[in-house]
C-alpha positions, -999 to +999 in steps of 0.1 A: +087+701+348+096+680+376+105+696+412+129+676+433+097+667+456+079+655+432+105+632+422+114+620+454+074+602+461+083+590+426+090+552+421+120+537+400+095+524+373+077+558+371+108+578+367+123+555+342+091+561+320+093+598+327+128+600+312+109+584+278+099+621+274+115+645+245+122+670+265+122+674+303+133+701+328+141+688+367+142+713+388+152+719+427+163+687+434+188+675+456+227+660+453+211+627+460+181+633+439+211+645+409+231+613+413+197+592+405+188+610+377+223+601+363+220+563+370+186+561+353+194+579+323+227+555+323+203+523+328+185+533+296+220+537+275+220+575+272+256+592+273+251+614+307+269+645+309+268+665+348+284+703+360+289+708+391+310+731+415+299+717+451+311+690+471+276+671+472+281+674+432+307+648+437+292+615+435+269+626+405+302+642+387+317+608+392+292+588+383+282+604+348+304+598+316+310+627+313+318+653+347+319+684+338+335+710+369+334+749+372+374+758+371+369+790+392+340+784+414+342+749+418+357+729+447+385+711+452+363+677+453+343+691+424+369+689+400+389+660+417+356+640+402+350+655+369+363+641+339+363+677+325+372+709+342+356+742+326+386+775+330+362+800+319+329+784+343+310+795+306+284+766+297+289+777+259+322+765+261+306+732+262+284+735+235+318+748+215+335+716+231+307+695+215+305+711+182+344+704+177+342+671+186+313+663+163+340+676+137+370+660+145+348+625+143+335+635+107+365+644+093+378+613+106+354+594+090+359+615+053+395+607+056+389+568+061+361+574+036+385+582+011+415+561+017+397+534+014+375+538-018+408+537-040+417+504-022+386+488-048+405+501-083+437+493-063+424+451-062+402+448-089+428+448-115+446+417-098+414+397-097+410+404-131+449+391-137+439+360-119+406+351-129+408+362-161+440+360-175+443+398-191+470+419-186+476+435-155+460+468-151+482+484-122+517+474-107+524+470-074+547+504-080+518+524-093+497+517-065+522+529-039+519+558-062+486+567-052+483+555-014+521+576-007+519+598-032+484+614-048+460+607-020+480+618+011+478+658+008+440+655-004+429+629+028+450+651+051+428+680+039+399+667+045+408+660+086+411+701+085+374+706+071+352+728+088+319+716+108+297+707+085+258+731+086+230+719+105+260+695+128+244+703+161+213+695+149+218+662+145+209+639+177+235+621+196+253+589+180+241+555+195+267+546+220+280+518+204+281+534+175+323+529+160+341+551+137+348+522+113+311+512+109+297+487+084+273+514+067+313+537+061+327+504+044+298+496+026+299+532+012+336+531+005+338+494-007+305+484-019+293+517-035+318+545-045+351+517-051+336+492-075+326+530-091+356+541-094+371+503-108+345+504-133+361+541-149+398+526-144+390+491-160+372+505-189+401+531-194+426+504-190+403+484-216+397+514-240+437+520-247+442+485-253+412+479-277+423+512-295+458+499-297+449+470-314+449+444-286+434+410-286+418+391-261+439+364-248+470+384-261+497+389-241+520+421-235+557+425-223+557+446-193+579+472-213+555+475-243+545+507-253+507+496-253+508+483-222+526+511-206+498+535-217+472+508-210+485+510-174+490+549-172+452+554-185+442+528-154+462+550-128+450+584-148+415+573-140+418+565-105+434+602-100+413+620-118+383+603-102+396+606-066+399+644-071+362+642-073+358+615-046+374+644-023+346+669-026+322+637-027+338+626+008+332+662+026+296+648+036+280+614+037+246+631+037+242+665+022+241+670-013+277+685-029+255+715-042+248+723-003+281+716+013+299+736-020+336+739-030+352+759-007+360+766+031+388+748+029+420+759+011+444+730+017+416+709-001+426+727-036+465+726-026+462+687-024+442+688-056+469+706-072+495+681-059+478+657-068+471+661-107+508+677-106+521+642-094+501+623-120+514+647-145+548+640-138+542+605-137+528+604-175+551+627-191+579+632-174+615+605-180+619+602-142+583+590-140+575+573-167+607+552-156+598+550-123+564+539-124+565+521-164+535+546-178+537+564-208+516+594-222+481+592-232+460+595-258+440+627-263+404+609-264+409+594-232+415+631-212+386+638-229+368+608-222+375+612-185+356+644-174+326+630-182+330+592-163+340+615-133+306+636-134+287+603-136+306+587-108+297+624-090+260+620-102+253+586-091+266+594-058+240+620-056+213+600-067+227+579-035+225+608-012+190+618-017+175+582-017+192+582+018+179+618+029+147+603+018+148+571+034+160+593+066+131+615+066+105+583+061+117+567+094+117+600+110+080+602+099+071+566+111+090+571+144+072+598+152+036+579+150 
């Protein structure tokens, strides 16, 4: 502890290598005293938040990031300055305050998450049109399908999840730190999208080597093959995205931990969604629509399984990354 005497025969230098420490209690000190404390946490990049009611509060309310007034007690000037202004003057409103935050910004992040994994299946089959001359695996009208149609009542679900266990735990993000981050798109675009394009290419391959097709051949866009060959590519990406949901809810804990439920719009969108894509495969209207027709038996069956490994190996992700995580704790620490 450090007592607002103490502080003041400290030096700039000295203080800025006593605000190194863990965890550290002023106590006593003055308005002025306050308003350096903010600046020097600032210096070294923290995110500063300040409460205050009183008019000497002022200049350290304004200067923080974050000024945080009473609504009751607090003065006029108090709350002129703050950022923030508490109704209730109850410091666990904060801590309620932060915890929702810290949720809003997840849930952002799972819905980007899974928006944009399906955006890999959605362009692999046109590189494979253009470098190698097969058949085209999805049409431009099955891929609206899935961005308007499959994936909106799902992704919308997951901006309603609950805080995720252990979220206050966590220690603040770096302040630079953006929601669209290199290590989200490498997880969505380098990891569980090339995933998800290797199930709907080798579904889209699997119908046409069953039908009888031949390398190099070409189909008419209204040939019954070609139809199913496509329908099996967009089966494959639904079916696997209704996964990718539940795999989306966390970027860290392990599916058994964060579980199945808590959140019943999650299984409406489900239920939208695998209603869609049945109406799509074996309905008139849809199979018109989007050129599909129904599938083969083998291939329903054949998908339950590629969606458990694509669910496995993002596991096996998970805990290399809890264990890397825990290492550089551990080496931090020494």
């Amino acid at each position: 502890m450090i007592d607002g005497p103490r502080l003041a025969r400290m030096g700039d230098a000295e203080l800025h290598l006593a605000l190194d420490a863990s965890e550290l209690l002023f106590a006593r000190v003055s308005a002025a005293q306050k308003l350096r404390l903010v600046q020097g946490l600032r210096r070294k990049g923290e995110v500063v938040a300040v409460t205050g009611d009183g008019v000497n509060d002022a200049p350290a309310l304004r200067q923080a990031d974050i000024g945080i007034a009473m609504g009751r007690s607090g003065t006029d000037v108090a709350r002129a300055a703050a950022d923030l202004i508490l109704a209730d003057d109850n410091f666990a409103s904060i801590v309620a305050a932060v915890r929702e935050g810290r949720a809003v910004y997840d849930n952002i992040r799972k819905f980007l998450t899974y928006i944009l994994t399906s955006n890999v299946p959605e362009i692999v089959p046109y590189l494979a049109f253009v470098l190698l001359g097969v058949p085209l695996a999805l049409t431009v009208p099955q891929i609206l399908a899935v961005d308007l149609g499959t994936d909106i009542l799902p992704a919308l679900a997951l901006g309603a999840e609950p805080a995720e266990r252990g979220i206050m735990d966590r220690p603040p993000r770096p302040r630079a730190q953006r929601l669209l981050d290199g290590r989200l798109l490498a997880r969505a675009y380098g990891f569980l999208g090339p995933l998800q394009a290797a199930v709907a290419m080798a579904a889209w391959y699997g119908v046409l080597r069953a039908g009888g097709w031949q390398w190099g051949q070409t189909l008419a866009a209204d040939a019954p093959l070609y139809r199913q060959a496509t329908g099996a590519c967009l089966a494959a990406i639904v079916v696997l995205q209704v996964v990718n949901v539940f795999v989306c809810r966390s970027a860290r804990q392990s599916i058994v931990r964060s579980g199945f439920g808590g959140n019943r719009l999650l299984w409406w969108g489900i239920g939208l969604e695998l209603a869609l894509l049945a109406g799509f495969l074996y309905t008139p209207p849809g199979r018109a629509l989007l050129g599909t027709a129904a599938l083969p038996g083998w291939l329903w069956l054949s998908l339950p399984p590629l969606a458990l490994a694509f669910l496995l190996a993002e596991e096996v992700r998970r805990a290399v990354a809890r264990t890397l995580l825990v290492s550089g704790n551990r080496a931090g620490r020494r």
